[in-house]
C-alpha positions in Angstrom: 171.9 151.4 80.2 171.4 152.2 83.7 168.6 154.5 83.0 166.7 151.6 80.8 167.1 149.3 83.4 165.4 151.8 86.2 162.6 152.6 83.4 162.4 148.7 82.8 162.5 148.1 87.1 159.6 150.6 87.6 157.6 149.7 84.9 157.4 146.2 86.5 156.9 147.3 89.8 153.7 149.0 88.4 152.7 146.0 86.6 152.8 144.2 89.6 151.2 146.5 91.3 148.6 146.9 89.2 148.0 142.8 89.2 147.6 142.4 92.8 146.0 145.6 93.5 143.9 146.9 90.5 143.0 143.2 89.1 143.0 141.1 92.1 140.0 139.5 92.0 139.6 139.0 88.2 143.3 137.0 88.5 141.6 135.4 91.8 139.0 134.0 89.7 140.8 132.8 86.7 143.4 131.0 89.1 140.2 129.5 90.8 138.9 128.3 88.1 141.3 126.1 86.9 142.5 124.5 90.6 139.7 124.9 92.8 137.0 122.2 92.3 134.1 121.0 94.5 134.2 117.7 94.7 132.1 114.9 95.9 132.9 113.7 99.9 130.9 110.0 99.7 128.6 108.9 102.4 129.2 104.9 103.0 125.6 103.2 103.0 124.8 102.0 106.7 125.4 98.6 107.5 122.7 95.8 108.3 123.1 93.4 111.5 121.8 90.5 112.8 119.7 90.7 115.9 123.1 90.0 118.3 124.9 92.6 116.1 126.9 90.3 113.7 127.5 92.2 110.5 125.4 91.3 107.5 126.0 93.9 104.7 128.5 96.2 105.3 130.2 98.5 103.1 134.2 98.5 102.1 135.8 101.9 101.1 137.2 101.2 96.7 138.1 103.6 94.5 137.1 104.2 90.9 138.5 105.3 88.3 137.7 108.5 86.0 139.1 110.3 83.1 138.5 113.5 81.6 138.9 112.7 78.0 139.3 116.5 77.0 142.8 116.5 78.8 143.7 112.9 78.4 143.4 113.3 74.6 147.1 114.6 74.2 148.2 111.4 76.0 147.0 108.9 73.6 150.0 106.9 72.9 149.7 106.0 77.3 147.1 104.2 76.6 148.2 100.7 76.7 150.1 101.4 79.7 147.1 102.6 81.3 144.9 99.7 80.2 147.4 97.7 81.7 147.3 99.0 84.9 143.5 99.1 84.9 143.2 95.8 83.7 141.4 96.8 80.5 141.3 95.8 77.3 143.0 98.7 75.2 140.6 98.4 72.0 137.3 99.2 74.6 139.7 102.0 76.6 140.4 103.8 73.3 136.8 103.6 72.4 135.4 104.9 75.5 137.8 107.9 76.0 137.3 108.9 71.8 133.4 108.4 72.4 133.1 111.2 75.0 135.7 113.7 74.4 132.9 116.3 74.6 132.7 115.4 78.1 134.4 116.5 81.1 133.7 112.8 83.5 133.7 109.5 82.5 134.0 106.2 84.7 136.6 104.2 83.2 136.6 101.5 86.0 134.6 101.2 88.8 135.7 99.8 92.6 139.0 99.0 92.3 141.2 98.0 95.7 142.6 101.8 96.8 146.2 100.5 96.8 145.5 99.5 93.1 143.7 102.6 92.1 146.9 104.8 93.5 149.0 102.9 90.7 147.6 104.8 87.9 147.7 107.7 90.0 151.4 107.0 90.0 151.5 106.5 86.5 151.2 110.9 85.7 149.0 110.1 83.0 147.2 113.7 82.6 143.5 113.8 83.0 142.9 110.8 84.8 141.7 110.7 88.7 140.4 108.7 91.1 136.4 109.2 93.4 136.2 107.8 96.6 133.2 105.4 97.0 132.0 101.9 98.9 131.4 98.8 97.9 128.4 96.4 99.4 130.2 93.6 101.4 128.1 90.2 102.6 130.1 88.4 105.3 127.8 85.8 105.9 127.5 85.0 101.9 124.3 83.0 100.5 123.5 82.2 103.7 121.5 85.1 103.8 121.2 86.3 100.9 117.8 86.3 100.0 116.5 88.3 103.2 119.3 90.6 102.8 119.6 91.3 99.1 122.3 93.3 97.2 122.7 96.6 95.8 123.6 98.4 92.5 127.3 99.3 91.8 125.8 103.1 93.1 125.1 101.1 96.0 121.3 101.4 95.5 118.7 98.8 97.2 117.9 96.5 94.8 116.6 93.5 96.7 115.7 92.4 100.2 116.4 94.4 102.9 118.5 96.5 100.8 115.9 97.4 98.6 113.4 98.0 101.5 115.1 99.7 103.7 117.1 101.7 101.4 115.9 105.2 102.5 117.2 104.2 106.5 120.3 103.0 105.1 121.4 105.3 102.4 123.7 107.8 103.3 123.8 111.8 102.1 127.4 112.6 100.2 128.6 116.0 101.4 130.9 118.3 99.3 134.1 120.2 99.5 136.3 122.6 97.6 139.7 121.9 97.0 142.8 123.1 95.1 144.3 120.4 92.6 147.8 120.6 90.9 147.7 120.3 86.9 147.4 117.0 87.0 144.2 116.8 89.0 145.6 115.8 92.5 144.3 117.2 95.2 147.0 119.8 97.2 144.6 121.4 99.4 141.1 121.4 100.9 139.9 124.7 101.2 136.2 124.2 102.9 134.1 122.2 104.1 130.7 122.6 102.2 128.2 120.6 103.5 129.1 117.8 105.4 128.5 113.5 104.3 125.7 112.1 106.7 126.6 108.1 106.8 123.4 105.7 106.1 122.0 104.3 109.7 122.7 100.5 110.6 119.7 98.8 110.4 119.5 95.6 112.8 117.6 93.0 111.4 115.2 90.3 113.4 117.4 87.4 112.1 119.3 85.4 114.1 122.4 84.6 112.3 123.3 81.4 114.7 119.8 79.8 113.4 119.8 81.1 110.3 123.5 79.2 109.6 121.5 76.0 111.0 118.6 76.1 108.8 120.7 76.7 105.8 122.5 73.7 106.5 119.5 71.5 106.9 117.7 72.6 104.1 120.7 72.3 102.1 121.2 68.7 103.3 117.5 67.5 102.4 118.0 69.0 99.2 120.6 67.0 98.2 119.7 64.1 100.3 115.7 64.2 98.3 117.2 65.3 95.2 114.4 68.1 95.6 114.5 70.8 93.4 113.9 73.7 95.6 112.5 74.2 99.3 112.0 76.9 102.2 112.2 77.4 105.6 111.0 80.3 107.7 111.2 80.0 111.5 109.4 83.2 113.8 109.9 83.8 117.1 106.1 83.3 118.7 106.3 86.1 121.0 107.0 88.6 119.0 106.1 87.7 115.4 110.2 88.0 114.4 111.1 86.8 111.6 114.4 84.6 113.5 115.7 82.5 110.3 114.3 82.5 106.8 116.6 80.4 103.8 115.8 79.0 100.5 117.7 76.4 98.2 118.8 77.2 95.6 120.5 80.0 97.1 123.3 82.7 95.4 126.0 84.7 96.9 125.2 88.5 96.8 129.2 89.2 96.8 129.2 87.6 93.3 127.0 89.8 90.9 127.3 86.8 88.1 124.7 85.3 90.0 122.4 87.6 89.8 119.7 85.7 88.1 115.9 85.9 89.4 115.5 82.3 89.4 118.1 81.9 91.9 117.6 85.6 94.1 113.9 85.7 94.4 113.0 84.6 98.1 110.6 81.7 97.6 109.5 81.9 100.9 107.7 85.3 100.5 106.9 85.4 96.5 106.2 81.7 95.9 102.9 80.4 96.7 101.8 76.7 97.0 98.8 74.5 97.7 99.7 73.6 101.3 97.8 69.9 101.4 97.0 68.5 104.8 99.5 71.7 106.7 95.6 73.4 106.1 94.0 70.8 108.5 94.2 72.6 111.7 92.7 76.1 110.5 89.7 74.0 109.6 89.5 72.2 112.7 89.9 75.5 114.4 86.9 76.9 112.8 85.0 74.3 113.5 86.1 74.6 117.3 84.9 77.8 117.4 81.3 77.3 116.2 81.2 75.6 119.8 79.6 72.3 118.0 82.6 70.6 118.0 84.9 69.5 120.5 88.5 67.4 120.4 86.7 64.4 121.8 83.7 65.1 119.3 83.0 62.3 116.7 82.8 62.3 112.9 81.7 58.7 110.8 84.6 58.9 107.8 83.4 55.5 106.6 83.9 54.1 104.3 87.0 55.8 103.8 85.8 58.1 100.8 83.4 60.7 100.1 81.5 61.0 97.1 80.0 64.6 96.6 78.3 65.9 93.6 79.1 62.6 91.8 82.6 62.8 92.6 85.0 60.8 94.2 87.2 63.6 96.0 88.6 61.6 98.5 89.9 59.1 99.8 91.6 58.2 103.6 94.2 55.7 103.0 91.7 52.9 105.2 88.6 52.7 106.8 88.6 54.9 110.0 85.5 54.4 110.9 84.3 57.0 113.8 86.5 59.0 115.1 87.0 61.8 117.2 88.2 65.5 115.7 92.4 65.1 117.7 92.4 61.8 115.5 91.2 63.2 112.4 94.5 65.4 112.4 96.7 62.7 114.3 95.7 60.4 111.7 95.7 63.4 108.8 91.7 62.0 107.8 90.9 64.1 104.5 87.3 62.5 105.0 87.0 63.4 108.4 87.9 67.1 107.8 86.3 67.7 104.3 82.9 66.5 106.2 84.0 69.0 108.9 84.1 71.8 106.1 81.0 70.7 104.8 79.0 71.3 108.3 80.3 75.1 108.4 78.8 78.3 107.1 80.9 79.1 103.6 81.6 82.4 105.1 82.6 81.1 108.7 84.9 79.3 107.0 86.6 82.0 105.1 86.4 84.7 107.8 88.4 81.6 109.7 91.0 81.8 107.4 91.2 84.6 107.0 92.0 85.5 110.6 95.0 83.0 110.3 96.2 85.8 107.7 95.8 83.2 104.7 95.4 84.8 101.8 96.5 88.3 103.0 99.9 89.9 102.4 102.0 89.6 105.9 103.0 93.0 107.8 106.6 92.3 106.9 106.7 95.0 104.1 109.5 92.5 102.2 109.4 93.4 98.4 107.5 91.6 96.3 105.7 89.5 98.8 102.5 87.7 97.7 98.8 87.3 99.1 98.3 83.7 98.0 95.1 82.8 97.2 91.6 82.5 99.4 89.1 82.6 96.8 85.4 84.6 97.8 83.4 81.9 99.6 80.8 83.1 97.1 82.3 81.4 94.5 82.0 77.8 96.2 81.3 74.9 95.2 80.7 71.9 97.7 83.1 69.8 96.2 85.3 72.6 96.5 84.9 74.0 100.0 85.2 70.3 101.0 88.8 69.9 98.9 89.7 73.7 100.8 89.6 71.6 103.8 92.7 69.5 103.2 94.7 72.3 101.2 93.3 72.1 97.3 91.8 75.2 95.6 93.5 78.2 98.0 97.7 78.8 98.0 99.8 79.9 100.5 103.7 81.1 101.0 105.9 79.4 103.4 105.9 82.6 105.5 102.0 83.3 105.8 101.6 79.5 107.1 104.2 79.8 109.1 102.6 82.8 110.9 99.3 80.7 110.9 101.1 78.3 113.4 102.6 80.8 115.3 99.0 82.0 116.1 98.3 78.9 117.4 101.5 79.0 119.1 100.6 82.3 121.1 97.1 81.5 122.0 95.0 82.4 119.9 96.7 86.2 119.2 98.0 86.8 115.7 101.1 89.4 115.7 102.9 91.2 112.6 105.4 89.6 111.1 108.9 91.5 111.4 112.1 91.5 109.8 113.4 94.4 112.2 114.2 93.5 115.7 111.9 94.5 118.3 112.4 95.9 121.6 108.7 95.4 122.5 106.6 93.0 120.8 103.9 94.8 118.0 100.1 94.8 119.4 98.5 91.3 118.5 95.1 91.0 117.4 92.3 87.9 118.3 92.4 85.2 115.9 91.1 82.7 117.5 90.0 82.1 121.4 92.0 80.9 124.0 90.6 77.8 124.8 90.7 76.8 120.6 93.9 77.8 120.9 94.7 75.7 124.0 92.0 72.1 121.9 94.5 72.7 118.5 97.9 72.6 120.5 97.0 69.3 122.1 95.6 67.8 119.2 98.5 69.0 117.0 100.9 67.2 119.9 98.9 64.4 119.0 100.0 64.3 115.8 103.1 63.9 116.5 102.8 61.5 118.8 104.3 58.0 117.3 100.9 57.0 116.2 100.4 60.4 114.6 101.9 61.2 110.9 104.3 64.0 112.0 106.3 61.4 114.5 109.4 62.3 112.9 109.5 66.1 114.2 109.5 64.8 117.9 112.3 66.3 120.3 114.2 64.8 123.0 113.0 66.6 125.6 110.6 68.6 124.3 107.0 68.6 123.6 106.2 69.4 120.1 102.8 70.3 117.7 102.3 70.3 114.5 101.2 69.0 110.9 102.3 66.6 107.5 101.1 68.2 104.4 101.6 66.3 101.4 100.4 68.0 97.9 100.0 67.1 94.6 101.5 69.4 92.2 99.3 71.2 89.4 100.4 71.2 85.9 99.1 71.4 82.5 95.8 69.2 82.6 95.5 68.7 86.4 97.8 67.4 89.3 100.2 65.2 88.8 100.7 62.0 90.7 104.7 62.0 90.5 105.1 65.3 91.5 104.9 65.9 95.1 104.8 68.9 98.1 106.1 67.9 101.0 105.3 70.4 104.4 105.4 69.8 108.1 104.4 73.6 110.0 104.1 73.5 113.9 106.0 74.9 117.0 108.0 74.0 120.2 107.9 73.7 123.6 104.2 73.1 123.6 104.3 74.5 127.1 105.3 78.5 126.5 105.6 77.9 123.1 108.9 80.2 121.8 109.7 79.0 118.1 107.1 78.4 115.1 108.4 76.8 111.6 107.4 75.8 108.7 109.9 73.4 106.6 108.7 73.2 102.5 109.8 70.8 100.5 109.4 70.7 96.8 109.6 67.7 94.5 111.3 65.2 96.3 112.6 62.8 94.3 113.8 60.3 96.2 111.6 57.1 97.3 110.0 59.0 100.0 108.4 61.9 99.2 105.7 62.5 102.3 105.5 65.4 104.7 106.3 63.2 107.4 108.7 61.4 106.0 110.8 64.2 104.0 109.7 67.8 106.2 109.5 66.5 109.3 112.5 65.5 110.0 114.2 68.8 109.3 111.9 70.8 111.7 113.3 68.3 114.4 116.8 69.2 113.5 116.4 72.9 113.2 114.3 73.6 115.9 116.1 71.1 118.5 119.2 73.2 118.1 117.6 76.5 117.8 115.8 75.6 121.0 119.2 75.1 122.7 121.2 77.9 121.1 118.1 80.1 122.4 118.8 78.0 126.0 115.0 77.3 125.7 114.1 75.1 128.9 112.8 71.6 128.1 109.3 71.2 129.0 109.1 66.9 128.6 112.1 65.8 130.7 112.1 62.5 132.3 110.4 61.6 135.5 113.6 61.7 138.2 114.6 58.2 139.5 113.6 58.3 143.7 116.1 56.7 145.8 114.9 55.2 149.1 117.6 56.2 151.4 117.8 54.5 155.2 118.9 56.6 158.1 120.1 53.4 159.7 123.7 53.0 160.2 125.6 50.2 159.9 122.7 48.6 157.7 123.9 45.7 155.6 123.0 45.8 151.8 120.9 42.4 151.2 119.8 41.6 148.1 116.2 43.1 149.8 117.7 46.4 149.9 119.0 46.4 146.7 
């Protein structure tokens, strides 16, 4: 017995040896290949800022769930309790895991809270594990939803800034090997790869302090005008930044059941509109720079309509008579500026127009922005060219108008429009000269002026330019005379101007339904606070009181003195 166990002792010590020695590496291998893994180390997306640094899209560590059908298979009978956990219905869970049990992977629910995920962990159900990834997080909500725009559950650009910026703010997912036990946990990391490289924070030109104000007031005159949609894009004149841009009806990017594109498409970039009498001043300023015309040159609109080609295609709303070219846009005269049009070279006019970037795609770069519409002057009619002139037969966006004013704003010099903030402005090109630049900004004060149409948009305080448009709709069979566009663009202070803004209104319903009367207002209210959040100084404050003060002593106050 002794003897057998000796025989028995040595022959194991060989075997042993022979297994750690002889066949070390094949045993190596096999062991490696059923615990070490590579696995995936996720890279969160970078986040996107506001222009002061206030997070707008940031991304939350989740965890998802996975299975590998292959070795969950035994475990069938867990699969209500694992349903349960996940939250699943246990009809689709048995169908997904029978479905793929060729397979090796399979989601079986994606971005789950990591303290929730750990409880099927918990659970020991074999063949089920958990990958690290983020989820897109909007703090500030719809409020800026449609310049921001969402991602894909892979946290993929979809929309917005998202979408068009997705190569800056995509990170790179790195690798590593680890050991895992027989249930699939990780025991061990055993090297480093290649290393995640996080996505780069991208900080965007908008001003989340204004944005917050112009959501609220377009929201208001929604509701208050029983309008069915409406814009607002306000740039920052200096430097062509794109400082607030909203649009009602808005959607919340942090709940994916509203991802609809009639609700997440930004109107102000893809939507395009006839802009009515908002058009005026780019005519006038054409006109200005023929050097035949002047502010205090004068232009016979009676009596009140024009008839060309045997057409009635206008009408002022009474006899003006003759007036000078400031009153033709205080007063909003379509008769006055059609004749204007008329007296200029077709491709003057459009060159003109041009310049003011209508109907030319912005330098923003925002996904599916549109051109609008500025037909070849070759293909002009009179009647036409003189309808062009107060905002029929050419279409705009909110944001290419609002960069026409803004060009105005900055004398003459037309910058790129950005949605990145700046720390130098972009170089500006020549639009228009100086002094037409200086002629439009008084007449545009003019307007409103409380004679002019635009009296509404006045500041306390501050002097402000601008222009009414109000636009008949186009539908089947021509333009309807219920259906209304109501548009007030301009800028503020007058002197150093700083903001440009264009306010769009669309169908109001409500008994008013002009420019002036529904637009206006709102670019008061938005750009009087955004003037004093930006601590903006006041350029129309109130003549000081003098006080006469005698260096007499003793001087009784008589009724003379006082």
């Amino acid at each position: 017995m002794l003897s057998g166990v000796l025989v028995a002792g040595v022959i194991l010590e060989g075997r042993i040896l022979y297994l750690q020695v002889f066949n070390k590496d094949f045993l190596s291998a096999q062991g490696n290949d059923r615990h070490v893994r590579t696995v995936q180390i996720s890279a969160h997306r970078g986040s996107i800022t506001d222009r002061n640094g206030e997070p707008l899209g940031v991304s939350t560590p989740v965890d998802s769930i996975w299975a590998n059908p292959q070795k969950l298979r035994p475990a069938m009978n867990r699969l209500g309790e694992l349903a349960q956990i996940l939250e699943l219905d246990e009809d689709w869970l048995a169908r997904r895991i029978t479905s793929n049990l060729e397979r090796e992977f399979v989601y079986l629910r994606r971005h789950m809270r990591p303290d929730h995920a750990a409880r099927a962990l918990q659970a020991g159900i074999p063949g089920i594990a958990t990958l690290r990834e983020y989820r897109r997080y909007y703090p500030a909500g719809e409020v800026v939803g449609h310049l921001v725009g969402f991602t894909n559950i892979d946290d993929v650009g979809q929309e917005g800034l998202e979408y068009e910026f997705d190569y800056w703010l995509r990170g790179e997912s790195g690798a590593k090997r680890v050991i895992k036990d027989r249930l699939g946990r990780v025991i061990e990391d055993v090297e480093l790869v290649s290393p995640a490289r996080p996505g780069k924070t991208l900080r965007a030109s908008l001003d989340l302090r204004l944005q917050y104000l112009a959501y609220r007031e377009l929201k208001r005159a929604i509701e208050e005008n029983q309008a069915i949609s409406g814009s607002i894009v306000v740039l920052d004149v200096e430097t062509g930044e794109v400082l607030a841009m909203v649009n009602q009806p808005s959607y919340n990017p942090n709940d994916r059941s509203q991802f609809n594109a009639t609700r997440y498409r930004n109107r102000a970039v893809t939507d395009i509109f006839e802009p009515g009498s908002s058009i005026k001043p780019f005519v006038v300023a054409a006109a200005l720079e023929t050097g035949r015309y002047q502010a205090n040159s004068l232009v016979d609109t009676s009596p009140g309509y024009l008839r060309l080609e045997g057409q009635l295609i206008t009408q002022d709303s009474n006899n003006l008579g003759e007036i000078d070219v400031t009153t033709i846009l205080a007063k909003s005269s379509n008769v006055g500026v059609a004749k204007l049009a008329l007296d200029l070279d077709q491709e003057m006019l459009w060159s003109a127009l041009s310049r003011f970037g209508i109907g030319r795609v912005t330098d923003s770069g925002f996904p599916g922005e549109s051109a609008g519409v500025l037909n070849d002057p070759q293909y002009w009619r009179p009647v036409g060219q003189a309808t062009l002139a107060y905002g029929y037969g050419l279409s705009v966006t909110s944001l290419q108008l609002a960069q026409a004013y803004a060009v105005i704003a900055a004398d003459g010099l037309k910058r790129p429009i950005s949605l990145v903030a700046l720390d130098e402005p972009s170089n500006a090109e020549r639009s228009i000269s100086i002094e037409t630049a200086t002629a439009l900004k008084g007449m545009l004060e003019a307007v409103v002026s409380p004679v002019g149409t635009g009296n509404r948009a006045a500041i306390n305080h501050f002097r402000v330019a601008g222009k009414t448009g109000t636009a008949w709709k186009s539908g089947i069979g021509g333009y309807s005379e219920d259906r209304y566009l109501a548009v007030f663009g301009g800028f503020a202070p007058v002197v150093n101007p700083k903001l440009a803004a264009v306010v769009v209104i669309d169908e109001p319903r409500g008994e008013a339904y002009y420019g002036g009367d529904v637009a206006a207002p709102v670019f008061s209210r938005i750009i009087d606070g955004a003037l004093r959040l930006l601590a903006v100084a006041p350029d129309a404050l109130p003549e000081p009181l003098i006080t006469a003060v005698s260096h007499a002593e003793n001087v009784p106050r008589t009724e003379e003195h006082q």
